[in-house]
N, CA, C and O atoms as a DFTB+ gen file, in Angstrom:
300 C
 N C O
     1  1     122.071     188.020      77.624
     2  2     122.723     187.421      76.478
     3  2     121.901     186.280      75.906
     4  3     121.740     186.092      74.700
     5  1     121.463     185.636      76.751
     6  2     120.722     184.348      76.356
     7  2     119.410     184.954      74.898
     8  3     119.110     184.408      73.836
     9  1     118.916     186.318      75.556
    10  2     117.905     186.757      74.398
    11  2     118.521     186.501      73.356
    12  3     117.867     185.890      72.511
    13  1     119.876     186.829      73.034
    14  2     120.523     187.353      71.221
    15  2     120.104     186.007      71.060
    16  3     119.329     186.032      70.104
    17  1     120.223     184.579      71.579
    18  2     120.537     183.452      71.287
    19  2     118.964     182.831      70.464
    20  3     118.967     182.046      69.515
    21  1     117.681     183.437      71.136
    22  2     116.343     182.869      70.327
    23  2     116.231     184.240      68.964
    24  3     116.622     185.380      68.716
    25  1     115.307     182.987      68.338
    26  2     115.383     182.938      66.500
    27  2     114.592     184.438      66.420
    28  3     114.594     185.178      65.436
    29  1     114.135     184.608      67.296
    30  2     113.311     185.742      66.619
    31  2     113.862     187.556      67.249
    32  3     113.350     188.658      67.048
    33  1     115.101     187.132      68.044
    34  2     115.553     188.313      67.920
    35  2     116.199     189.304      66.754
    36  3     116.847     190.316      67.020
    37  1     115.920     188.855      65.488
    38  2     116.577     189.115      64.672
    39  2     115.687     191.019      64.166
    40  3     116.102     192.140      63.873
    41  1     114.351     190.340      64.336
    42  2     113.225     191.506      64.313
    43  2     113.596     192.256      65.543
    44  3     113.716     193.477      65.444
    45  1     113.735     191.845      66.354
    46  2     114.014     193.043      67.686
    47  2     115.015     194.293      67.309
    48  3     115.126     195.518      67.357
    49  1     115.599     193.196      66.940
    50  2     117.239     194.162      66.724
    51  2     117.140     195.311      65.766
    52  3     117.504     196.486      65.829
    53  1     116.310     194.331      64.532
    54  2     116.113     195.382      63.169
    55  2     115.073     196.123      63.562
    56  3     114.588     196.472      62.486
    57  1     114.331     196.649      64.521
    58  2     113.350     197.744      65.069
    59  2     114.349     198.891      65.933
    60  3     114.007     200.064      65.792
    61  1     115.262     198.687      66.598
    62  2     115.777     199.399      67.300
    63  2     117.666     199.360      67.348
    64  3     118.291     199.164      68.389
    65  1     118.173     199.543      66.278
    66  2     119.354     199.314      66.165
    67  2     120.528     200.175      67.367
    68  3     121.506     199.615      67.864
    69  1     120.155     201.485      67.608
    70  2     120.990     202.005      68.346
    71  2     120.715     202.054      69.262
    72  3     121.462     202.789      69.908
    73  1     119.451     201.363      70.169
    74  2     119.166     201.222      71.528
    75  2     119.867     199.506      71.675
    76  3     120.208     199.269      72.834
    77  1     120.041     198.670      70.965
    78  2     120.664     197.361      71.370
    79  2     122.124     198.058      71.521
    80  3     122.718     198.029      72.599
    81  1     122.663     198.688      70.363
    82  2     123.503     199.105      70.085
    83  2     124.675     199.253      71.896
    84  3     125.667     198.665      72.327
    85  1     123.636     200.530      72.466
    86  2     123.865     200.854      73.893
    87  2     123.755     199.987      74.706
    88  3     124.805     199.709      75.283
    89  1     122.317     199.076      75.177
    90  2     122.066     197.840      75.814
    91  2     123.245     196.811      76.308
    92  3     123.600     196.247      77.344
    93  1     123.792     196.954      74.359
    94  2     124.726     195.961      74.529
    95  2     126.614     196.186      75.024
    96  3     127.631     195.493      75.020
    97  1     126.182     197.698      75.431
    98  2     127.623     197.821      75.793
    99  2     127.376     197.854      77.549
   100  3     128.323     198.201      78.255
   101  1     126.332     197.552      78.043
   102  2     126.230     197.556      79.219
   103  2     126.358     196.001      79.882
   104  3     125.913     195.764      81.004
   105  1     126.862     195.220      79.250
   106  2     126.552     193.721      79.487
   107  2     128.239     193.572      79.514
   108  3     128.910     193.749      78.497
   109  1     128.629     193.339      80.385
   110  2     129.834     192.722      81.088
   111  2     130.446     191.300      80.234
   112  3     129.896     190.232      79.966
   113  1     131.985     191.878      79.921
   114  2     132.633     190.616      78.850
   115  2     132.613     189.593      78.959
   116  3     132.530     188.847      77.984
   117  1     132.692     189.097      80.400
   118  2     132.764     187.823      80.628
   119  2     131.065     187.038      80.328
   120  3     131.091     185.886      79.895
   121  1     129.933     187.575      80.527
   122  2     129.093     187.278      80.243
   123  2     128.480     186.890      78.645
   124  3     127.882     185.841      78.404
   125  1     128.805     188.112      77.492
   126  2     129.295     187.837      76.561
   127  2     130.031     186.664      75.743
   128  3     129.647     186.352      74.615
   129  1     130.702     186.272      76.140
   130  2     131.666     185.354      76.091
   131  2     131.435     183.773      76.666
   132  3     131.966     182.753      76.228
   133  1     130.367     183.914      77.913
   134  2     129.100     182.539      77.974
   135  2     128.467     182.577      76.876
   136  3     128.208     181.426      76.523
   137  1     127.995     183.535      75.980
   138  2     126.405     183.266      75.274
   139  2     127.436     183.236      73.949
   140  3     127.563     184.416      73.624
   141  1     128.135     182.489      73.149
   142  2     128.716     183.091      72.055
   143  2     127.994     182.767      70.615
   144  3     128.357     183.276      69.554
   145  1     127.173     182.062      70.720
   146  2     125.931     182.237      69.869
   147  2     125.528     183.772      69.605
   148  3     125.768     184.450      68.606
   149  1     124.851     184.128      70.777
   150  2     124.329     185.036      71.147
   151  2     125.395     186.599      70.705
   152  3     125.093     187.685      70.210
   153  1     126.648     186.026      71.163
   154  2     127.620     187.130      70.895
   155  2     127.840     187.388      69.280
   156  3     127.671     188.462      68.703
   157  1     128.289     186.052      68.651
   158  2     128.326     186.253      67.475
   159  2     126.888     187.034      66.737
   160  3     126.854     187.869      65.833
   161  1     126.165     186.625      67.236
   162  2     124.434     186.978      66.533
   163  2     125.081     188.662      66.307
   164  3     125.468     189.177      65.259
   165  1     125.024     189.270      67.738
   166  2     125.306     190.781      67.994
   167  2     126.249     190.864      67.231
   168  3     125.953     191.727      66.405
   169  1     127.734     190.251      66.921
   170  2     128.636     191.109      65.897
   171  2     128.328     190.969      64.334
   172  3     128.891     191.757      63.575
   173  1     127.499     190.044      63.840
   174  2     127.208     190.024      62.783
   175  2     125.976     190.919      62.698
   176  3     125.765     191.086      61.497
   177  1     125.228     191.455      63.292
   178  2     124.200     192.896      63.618
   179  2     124.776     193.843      63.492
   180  3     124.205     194.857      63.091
   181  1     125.932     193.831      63.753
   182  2     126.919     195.333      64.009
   183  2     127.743     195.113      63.018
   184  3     128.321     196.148      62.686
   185  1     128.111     193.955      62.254
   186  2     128.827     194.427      61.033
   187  2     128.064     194.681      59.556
   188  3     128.663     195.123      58.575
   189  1     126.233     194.223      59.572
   190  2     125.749     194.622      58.539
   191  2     124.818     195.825      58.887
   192  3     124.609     196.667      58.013
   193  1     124.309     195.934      59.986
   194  2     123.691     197.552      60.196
   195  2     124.544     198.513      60.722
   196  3     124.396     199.668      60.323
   197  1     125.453     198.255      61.581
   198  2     126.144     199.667      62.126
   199  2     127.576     200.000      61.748
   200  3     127.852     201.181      61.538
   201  1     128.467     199.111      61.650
   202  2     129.744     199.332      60.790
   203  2     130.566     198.426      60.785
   204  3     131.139     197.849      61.709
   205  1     130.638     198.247      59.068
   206  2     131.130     196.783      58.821
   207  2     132.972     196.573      59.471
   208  3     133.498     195.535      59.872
   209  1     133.413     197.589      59.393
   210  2     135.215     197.324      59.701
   211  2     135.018     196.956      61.427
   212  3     135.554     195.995      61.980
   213  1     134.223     197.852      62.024
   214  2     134.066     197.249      63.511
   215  2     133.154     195.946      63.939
   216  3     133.132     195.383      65.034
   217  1     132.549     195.694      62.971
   218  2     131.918     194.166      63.023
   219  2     132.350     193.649      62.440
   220  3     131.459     192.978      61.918
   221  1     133.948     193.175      61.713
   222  2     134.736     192.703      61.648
   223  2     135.562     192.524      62.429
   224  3     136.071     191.420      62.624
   225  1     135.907     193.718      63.123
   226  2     137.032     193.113      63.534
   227  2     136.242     192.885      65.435
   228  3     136.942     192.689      66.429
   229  1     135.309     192.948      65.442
   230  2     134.781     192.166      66.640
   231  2     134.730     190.768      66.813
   232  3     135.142     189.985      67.670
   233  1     134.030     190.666      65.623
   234  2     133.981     188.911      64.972
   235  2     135.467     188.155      65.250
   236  3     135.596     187.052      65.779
   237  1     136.751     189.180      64.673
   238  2     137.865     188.746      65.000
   239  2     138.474     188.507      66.591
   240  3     139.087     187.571      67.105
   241  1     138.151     189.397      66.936
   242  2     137.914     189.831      68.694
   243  2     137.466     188.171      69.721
   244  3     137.939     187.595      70.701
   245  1     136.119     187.916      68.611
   246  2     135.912     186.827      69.775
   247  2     136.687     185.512      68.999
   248  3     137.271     184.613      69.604
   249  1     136.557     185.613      67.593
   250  2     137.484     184.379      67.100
   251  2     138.733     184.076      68.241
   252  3     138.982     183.063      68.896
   253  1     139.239     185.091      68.192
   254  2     140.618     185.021      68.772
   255  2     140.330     184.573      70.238
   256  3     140.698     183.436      70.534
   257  1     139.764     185.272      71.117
   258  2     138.977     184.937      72.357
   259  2     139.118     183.321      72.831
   260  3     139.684     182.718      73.742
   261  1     138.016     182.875      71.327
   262  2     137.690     181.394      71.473
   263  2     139.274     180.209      71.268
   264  3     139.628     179.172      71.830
   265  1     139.696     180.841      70.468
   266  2     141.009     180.256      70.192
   267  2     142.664     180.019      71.142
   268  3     143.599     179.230      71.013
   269  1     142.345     181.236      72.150
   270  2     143.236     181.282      72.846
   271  2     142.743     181.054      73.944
   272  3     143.560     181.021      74.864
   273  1     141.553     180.858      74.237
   274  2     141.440     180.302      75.768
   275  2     140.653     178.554      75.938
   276  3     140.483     177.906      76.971
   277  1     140.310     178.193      74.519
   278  2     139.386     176.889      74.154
   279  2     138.478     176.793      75.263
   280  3     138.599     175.903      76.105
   281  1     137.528     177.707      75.309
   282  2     136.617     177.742      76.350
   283  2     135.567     177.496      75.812
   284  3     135.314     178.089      74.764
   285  1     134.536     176.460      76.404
   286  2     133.475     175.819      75.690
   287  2     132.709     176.336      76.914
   288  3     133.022     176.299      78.104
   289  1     131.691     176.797      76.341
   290  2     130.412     177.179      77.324
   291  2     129.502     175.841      77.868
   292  3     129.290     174.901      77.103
   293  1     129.041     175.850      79.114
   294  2     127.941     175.277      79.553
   295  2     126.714     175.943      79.592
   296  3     126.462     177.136      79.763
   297  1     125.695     174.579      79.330
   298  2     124.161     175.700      79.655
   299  2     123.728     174.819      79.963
   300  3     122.565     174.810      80.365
């Protein structure tokens, strides 16, 4: 997770969209949910290259996440 979080993954992502795509369903929620930089990065990837109603409502997914548990990450 920490990768989504540096500036230049943005080119990574846009080279290989449906291999992050997979990558990123192999990465465990709770981990996710440490990097939320990183998380958000990935749902805003997935709501302008792979599909905007599900990268919406992911975005909503962790909004809500952050809101109902006020969990502030350490690093």
């Amino acid at each position: 997770m920490v990768e989504f979080e540096n500036p230049g993954i943005d080119r990574v992502i846009d080279t290989a969209p449906a291999e992050i795509v997979e990558l990123f369903k192999q990465i465990p929620s709770e981990a996710k949910y440490r990097h939320p930089i990183g998380y958000i990065k990935y749902a805003n990837f997935y709501l302008i290259d792979v599909d905007m109603d599900e990268g919406a409502r992911l975005l909503d997914q962790i909004e809500k996440y952050y809101l109902e548990n006020q969990v502030y990450p350490q690093h």
